[in-house]
PDB file of the backbone (N, CA, C, O) and the ligand in Angstrom, with CONECT records:
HET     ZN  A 101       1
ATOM      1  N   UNK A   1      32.783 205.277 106.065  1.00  0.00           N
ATOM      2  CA  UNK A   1      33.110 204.795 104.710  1.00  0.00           C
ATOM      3  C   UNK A   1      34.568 204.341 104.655  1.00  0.00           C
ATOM      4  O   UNK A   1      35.594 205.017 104.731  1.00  0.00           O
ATOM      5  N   UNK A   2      34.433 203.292 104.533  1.00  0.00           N
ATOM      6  CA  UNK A   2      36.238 202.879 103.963  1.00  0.00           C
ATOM      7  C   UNK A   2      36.583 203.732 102.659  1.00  0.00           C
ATOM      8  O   UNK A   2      35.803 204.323 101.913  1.00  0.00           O
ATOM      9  N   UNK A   3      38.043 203.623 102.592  1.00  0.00           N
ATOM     10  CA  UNK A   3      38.696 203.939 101.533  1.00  0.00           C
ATOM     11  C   UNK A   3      39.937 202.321 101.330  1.00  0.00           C
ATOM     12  O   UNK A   3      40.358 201.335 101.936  1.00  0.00           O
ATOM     13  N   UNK A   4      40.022 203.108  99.929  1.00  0.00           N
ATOM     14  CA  UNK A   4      40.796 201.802  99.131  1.00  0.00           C
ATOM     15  C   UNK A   4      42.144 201.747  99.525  1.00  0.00           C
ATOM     16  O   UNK A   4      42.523 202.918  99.500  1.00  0.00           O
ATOM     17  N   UNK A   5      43.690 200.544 100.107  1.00  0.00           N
ATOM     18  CA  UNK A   5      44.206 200.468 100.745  1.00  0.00           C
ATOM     19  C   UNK A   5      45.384 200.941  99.601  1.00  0.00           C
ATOM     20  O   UNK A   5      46.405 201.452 100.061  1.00  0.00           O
ATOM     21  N   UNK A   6      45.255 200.769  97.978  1.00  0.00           N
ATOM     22  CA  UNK A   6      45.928 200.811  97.169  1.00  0.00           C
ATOM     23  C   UNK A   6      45.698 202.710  96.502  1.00  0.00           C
ATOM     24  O   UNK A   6      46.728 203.308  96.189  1.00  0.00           O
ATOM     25  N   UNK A   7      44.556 203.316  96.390  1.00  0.00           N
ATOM     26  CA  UNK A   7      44.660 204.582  95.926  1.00  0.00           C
ATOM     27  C   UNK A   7      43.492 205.347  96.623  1.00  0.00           C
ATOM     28  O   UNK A   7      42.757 206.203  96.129  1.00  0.00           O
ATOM     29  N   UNK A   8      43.496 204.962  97.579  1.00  0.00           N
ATOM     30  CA  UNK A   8      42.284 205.859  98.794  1.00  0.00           C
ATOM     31  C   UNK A   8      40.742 206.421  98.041  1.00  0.00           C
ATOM     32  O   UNK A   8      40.028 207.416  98.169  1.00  0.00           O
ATOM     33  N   UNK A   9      40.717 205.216  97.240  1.00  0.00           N
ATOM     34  CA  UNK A   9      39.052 205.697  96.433  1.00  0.00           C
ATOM     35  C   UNK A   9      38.130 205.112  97.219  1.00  0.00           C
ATOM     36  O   UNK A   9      38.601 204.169  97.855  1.00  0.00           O
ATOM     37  N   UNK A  10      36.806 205.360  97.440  1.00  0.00           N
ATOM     38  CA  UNK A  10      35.853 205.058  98.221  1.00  0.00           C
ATOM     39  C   UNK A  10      35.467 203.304  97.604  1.00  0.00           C
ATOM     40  O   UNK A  10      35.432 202.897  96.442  1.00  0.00           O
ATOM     41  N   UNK A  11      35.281 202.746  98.579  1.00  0.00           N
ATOM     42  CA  UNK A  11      35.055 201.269  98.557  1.00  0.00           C
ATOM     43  C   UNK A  11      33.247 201.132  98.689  1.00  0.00           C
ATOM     44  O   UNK A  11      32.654 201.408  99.732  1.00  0.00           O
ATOM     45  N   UNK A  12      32.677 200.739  97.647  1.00  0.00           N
ATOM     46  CA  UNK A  12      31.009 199.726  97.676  1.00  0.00           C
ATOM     47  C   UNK A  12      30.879 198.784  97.911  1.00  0.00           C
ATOM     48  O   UNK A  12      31.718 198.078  97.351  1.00  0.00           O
ATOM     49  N   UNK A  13      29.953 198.055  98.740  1.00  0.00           N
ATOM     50  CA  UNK A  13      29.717 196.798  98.970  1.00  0.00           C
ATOM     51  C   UNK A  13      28.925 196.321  97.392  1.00  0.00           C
ATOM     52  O   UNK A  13      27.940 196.944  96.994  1.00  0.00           O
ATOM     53  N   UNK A  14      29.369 195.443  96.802  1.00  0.00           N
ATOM     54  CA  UNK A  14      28.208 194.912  95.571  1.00  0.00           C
ATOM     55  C   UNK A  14      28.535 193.506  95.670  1.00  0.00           C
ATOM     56  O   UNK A  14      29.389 193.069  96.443  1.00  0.00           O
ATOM     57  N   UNK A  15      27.866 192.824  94.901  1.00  0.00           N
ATOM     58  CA  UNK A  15      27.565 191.208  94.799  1.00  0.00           C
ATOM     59  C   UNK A  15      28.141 191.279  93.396  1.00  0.00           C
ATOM     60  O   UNK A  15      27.667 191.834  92.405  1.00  0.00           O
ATOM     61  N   UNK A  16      29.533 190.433  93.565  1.00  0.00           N
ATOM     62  CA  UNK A  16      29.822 190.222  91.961  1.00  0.00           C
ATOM     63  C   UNK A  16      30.331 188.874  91.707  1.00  0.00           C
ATOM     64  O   UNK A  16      31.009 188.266  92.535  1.00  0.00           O
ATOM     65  N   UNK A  17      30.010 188.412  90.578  1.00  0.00           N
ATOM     66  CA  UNK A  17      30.615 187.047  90.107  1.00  0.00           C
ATOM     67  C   UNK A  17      32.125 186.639  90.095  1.00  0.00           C
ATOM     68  O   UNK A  17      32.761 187.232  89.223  1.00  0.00           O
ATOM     69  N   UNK A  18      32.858 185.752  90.868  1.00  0.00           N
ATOM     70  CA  UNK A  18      34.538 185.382  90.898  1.00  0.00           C
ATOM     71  C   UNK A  18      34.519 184.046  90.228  1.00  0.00           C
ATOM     72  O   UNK A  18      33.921 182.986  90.414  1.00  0.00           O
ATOM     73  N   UNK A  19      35.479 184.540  89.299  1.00  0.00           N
ATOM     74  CA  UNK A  19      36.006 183.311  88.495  1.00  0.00           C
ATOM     75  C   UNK A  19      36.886 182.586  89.306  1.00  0.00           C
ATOM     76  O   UNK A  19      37.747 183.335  89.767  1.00  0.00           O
ATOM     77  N   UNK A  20      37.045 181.076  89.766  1.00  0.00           N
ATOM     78  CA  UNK A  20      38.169 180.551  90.080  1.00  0.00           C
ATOM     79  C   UNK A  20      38.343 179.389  89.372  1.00  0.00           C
ATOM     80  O   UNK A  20      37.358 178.796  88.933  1.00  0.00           O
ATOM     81  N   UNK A  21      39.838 178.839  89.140  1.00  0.00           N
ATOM     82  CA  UNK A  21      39.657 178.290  87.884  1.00  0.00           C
ATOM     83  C   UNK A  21      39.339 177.720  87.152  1.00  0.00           C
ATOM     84  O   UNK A  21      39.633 176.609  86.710  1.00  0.00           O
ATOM     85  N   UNK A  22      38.087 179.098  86.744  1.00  0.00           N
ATOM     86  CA  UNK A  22      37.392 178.723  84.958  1.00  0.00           C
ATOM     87  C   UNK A  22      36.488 178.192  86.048  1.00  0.00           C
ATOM     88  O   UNK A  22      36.482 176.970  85.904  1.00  0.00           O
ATOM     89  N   UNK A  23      35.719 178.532  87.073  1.00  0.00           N
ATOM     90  CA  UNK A  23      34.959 178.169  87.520  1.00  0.00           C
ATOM     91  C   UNK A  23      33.827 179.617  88.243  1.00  0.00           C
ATOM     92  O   UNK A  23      34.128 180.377  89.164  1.00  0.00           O
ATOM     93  N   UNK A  24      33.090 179.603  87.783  1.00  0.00           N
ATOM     94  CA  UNK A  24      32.480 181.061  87.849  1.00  0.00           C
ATOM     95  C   UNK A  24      31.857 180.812  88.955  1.00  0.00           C
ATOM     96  O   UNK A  24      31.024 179.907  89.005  1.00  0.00           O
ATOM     97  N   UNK A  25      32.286 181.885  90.451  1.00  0.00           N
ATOM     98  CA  UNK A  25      30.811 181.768  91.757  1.00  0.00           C
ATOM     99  C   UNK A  25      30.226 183.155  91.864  1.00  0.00           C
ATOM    100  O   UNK A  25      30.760 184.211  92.205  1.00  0.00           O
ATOM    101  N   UNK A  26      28.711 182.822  91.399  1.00  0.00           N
ATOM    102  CA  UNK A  26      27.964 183.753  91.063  1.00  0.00           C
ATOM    103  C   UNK A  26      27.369 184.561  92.614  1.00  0.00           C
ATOM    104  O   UNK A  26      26.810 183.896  93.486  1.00  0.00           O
ATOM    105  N   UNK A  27      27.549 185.707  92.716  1.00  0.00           N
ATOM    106  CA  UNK A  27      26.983 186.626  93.747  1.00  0.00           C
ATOM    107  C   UNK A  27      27.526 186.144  95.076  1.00  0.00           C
ATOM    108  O   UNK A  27      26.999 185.566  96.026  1.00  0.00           O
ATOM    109  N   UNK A  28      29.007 186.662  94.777  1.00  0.00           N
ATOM    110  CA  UNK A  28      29.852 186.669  96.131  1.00  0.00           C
ATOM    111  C   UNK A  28      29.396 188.381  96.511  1.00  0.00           C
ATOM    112  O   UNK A  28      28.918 189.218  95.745  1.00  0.00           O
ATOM    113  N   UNK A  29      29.695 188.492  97.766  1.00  0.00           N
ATOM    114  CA  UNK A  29      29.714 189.879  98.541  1.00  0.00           C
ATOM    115  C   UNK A  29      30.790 190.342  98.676  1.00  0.00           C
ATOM    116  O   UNK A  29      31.597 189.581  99.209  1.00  0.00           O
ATOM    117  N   UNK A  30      31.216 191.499  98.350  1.00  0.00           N
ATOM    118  CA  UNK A  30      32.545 191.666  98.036  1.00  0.00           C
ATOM    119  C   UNK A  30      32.788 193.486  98.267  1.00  0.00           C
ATOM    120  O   UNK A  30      31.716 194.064  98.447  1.00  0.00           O
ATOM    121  N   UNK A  31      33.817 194.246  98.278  1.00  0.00           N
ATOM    122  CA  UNK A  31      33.499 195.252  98.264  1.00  0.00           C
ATOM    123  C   UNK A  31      34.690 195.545  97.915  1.00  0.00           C
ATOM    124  O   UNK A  31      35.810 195.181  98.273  1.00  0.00           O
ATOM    125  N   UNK A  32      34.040 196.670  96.725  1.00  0.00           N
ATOM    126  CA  UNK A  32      34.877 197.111  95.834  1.00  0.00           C
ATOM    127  C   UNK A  32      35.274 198.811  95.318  1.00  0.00           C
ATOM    128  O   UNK A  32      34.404 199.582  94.913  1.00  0.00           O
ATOM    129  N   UNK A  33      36.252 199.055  95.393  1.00  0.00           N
ATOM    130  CA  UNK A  33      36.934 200.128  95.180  1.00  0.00           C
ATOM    131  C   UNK A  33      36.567 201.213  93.583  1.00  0.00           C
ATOM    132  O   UNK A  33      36.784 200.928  92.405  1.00  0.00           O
ATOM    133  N   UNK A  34      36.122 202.127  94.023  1.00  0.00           N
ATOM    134  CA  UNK A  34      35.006 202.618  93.217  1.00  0.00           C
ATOM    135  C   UNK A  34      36.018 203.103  91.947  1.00  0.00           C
ATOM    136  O   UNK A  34      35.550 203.086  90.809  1.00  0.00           O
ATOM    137  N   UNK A  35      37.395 203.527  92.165  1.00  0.00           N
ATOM    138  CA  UNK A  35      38.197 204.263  91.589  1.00  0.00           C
ATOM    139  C   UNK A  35      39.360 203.328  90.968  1.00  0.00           C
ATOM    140  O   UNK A  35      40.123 203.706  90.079  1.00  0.00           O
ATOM    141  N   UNK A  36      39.377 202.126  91.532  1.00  0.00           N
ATOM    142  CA  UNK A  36      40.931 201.362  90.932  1.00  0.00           C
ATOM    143  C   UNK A  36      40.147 200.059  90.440  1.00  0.00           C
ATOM    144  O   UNK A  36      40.472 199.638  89.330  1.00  0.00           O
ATOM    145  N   UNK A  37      39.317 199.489  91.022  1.00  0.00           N
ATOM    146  CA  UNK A  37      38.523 198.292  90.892  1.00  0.00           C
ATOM    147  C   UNK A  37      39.315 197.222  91.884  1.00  0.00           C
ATOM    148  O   UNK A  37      39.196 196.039  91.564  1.00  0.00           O
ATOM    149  N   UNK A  38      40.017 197.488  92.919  1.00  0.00           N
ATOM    150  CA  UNK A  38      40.167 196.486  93.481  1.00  0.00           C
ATOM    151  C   UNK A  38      39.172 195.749  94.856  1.00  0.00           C
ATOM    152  O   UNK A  38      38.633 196.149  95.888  1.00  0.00           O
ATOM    153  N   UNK A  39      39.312 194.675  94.239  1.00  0.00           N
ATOM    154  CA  UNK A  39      38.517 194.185  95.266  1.00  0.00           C
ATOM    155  C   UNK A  39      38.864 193.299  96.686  1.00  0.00           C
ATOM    156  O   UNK A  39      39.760 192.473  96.858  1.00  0.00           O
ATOM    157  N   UNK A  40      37.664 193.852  97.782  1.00  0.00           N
ATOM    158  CA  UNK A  40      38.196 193.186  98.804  1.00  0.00           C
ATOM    159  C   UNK A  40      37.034 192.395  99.724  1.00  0.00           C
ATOM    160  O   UNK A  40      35.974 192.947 100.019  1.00  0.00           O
ATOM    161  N   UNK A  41      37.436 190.785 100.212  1.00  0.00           N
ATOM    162  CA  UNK A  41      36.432 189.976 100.316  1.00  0.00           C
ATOM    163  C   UNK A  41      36.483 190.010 102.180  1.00  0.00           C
ATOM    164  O   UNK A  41      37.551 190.348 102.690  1.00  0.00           O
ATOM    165  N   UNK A  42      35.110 189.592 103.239  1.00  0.00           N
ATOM    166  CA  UNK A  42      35.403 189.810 104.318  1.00  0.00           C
ATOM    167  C   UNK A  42      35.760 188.094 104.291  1.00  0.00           C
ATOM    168  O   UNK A  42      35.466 187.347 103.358  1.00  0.00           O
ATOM    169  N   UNK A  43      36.510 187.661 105.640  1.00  0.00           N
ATOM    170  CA  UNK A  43      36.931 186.615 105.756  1.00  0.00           C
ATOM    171  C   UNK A  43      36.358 185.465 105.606  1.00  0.00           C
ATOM    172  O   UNK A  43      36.884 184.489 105.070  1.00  0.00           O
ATOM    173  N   UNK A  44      35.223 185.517 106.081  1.00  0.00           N
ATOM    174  CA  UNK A  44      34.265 184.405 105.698  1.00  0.00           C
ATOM    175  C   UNK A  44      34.048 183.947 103.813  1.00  0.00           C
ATOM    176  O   UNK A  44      34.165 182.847 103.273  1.00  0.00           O
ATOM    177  N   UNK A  45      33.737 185.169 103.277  1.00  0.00           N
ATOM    178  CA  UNK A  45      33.807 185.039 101.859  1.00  0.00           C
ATOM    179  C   UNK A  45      35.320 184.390 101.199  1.00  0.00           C
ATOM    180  O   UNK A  45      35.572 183.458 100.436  1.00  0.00           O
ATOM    181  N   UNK A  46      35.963 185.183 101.765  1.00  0.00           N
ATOM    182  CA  UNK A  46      37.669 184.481 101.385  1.00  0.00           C
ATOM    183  C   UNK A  46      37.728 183.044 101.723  1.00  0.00           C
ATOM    184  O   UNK A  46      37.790 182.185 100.843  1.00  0.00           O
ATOM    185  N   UNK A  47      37.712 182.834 102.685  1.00  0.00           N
ATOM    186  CA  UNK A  47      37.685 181.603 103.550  1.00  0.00           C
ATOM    187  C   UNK A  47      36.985 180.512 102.111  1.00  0.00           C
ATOM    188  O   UNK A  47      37.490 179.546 101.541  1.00  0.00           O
ATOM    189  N   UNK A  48      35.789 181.137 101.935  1.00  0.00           N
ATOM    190  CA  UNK A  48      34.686 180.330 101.128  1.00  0.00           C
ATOM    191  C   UNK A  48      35.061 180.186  99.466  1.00  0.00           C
ATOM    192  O   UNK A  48      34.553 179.410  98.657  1.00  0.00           O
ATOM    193  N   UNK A  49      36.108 181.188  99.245  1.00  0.00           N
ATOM    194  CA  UNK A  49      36.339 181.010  98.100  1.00  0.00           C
ATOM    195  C   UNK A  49      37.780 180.466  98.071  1.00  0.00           C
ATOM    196  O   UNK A  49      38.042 179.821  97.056  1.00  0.00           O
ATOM    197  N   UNK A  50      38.674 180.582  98.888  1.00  0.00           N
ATOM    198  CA  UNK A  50      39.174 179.293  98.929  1.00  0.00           C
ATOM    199  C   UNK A  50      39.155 178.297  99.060  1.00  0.00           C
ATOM    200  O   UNK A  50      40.176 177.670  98.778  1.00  0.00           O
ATOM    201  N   UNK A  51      38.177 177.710  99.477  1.00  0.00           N
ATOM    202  CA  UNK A  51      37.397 176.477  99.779  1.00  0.00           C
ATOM    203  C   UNK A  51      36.807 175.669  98.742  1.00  0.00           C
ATOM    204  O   UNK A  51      36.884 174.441  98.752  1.00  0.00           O
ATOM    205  N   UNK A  52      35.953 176.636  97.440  1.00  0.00           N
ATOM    206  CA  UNK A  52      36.021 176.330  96.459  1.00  0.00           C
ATOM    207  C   UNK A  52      37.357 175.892  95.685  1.00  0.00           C
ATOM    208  O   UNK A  52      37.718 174.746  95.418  1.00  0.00           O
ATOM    209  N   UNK A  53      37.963 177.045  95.412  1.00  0.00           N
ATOM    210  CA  UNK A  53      39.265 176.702  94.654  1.00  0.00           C
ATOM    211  C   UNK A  53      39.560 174.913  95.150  1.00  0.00           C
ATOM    212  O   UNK A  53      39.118 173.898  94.612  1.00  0.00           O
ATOM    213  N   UNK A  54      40.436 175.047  96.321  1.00  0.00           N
ATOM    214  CA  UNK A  54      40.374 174.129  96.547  1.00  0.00           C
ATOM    215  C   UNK A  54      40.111 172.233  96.029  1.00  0.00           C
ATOM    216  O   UNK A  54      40.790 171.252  95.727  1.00  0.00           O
ATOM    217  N   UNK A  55      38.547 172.664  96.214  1.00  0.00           N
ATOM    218  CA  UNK A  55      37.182 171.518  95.775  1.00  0.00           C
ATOM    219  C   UNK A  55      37.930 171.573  94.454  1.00  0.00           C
ATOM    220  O   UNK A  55      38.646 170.647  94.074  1.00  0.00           O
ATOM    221  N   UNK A  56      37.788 172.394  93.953  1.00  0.00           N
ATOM    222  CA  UNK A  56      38.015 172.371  92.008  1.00  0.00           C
ATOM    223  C   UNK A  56      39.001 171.905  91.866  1.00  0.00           C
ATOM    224  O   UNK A  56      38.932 170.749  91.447  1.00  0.00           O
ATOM    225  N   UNK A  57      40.372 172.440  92.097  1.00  0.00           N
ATOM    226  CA  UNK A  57      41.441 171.533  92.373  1.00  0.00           C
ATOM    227  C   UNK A  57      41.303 170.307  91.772  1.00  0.00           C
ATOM    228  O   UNK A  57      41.638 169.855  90.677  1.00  0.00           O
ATOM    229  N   UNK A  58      40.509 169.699  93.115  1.00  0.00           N
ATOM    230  CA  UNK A  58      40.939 167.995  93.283  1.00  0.00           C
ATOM    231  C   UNK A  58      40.254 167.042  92.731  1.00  0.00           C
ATOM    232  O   UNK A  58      40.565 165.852  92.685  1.00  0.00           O
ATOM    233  N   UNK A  59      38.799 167.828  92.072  1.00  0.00           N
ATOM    234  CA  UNK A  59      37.967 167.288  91.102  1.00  0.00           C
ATOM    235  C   UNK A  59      38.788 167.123  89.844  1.00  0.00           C
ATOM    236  O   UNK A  59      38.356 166.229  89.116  1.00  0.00           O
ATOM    237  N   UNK A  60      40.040 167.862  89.324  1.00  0.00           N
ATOM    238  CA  UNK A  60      40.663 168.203  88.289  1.00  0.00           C
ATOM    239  C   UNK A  60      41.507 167.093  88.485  1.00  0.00           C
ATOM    240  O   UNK A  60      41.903 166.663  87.401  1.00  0.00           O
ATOM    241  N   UNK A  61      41.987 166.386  89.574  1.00  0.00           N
ATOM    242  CA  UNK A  61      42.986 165.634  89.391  1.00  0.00           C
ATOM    243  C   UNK A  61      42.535 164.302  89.711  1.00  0.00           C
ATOM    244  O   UNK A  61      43.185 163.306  89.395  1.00  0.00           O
ATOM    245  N   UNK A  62      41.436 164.260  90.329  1.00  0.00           N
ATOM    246  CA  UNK A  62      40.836 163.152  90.906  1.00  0.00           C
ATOM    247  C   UNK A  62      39.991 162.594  90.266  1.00  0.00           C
ATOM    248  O   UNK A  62      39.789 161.380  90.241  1.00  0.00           O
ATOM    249  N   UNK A  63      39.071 163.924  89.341  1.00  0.00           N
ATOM    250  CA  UNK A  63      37.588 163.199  89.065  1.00  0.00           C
ATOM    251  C   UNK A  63      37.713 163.296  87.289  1.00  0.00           C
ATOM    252  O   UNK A  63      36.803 162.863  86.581  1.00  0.00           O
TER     253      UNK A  63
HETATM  254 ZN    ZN A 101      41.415 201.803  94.713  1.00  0.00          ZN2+
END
């Protein structure tokens, strides 16, 4: 079992919705800190949600 890097509370894997901006991605995998709520994404997910951001970005300035 991991623990949390910020107050050593036990960390869950759950599927939760990330807002990026004002852009909601529904049922990322994520795992989250049972006691502080922080959350932490594995790289691929990060990777992917920067990737979004990103996209949104340039639709904002472009499209
Ligand atoms: Zn915590």
């Amino acid at each position: 079992m991991k623990t949390c890097y910020n107050c050593k509370g036990n960390i869950v894997k759950k599927r939760i919705n990330v807002e990026i901006n004002g852009i909601i991605v529904q049922d990322v995998e994520a795992e989250i800190c049972e006691r502080c709520g922080e959350e932490y994404f594995n790289t691929s997910v990060a990777t992917f949600i920067q990737n979004v951001a990103r996209f949104v970005e340039k639709e904002r300035v472009f499209g």
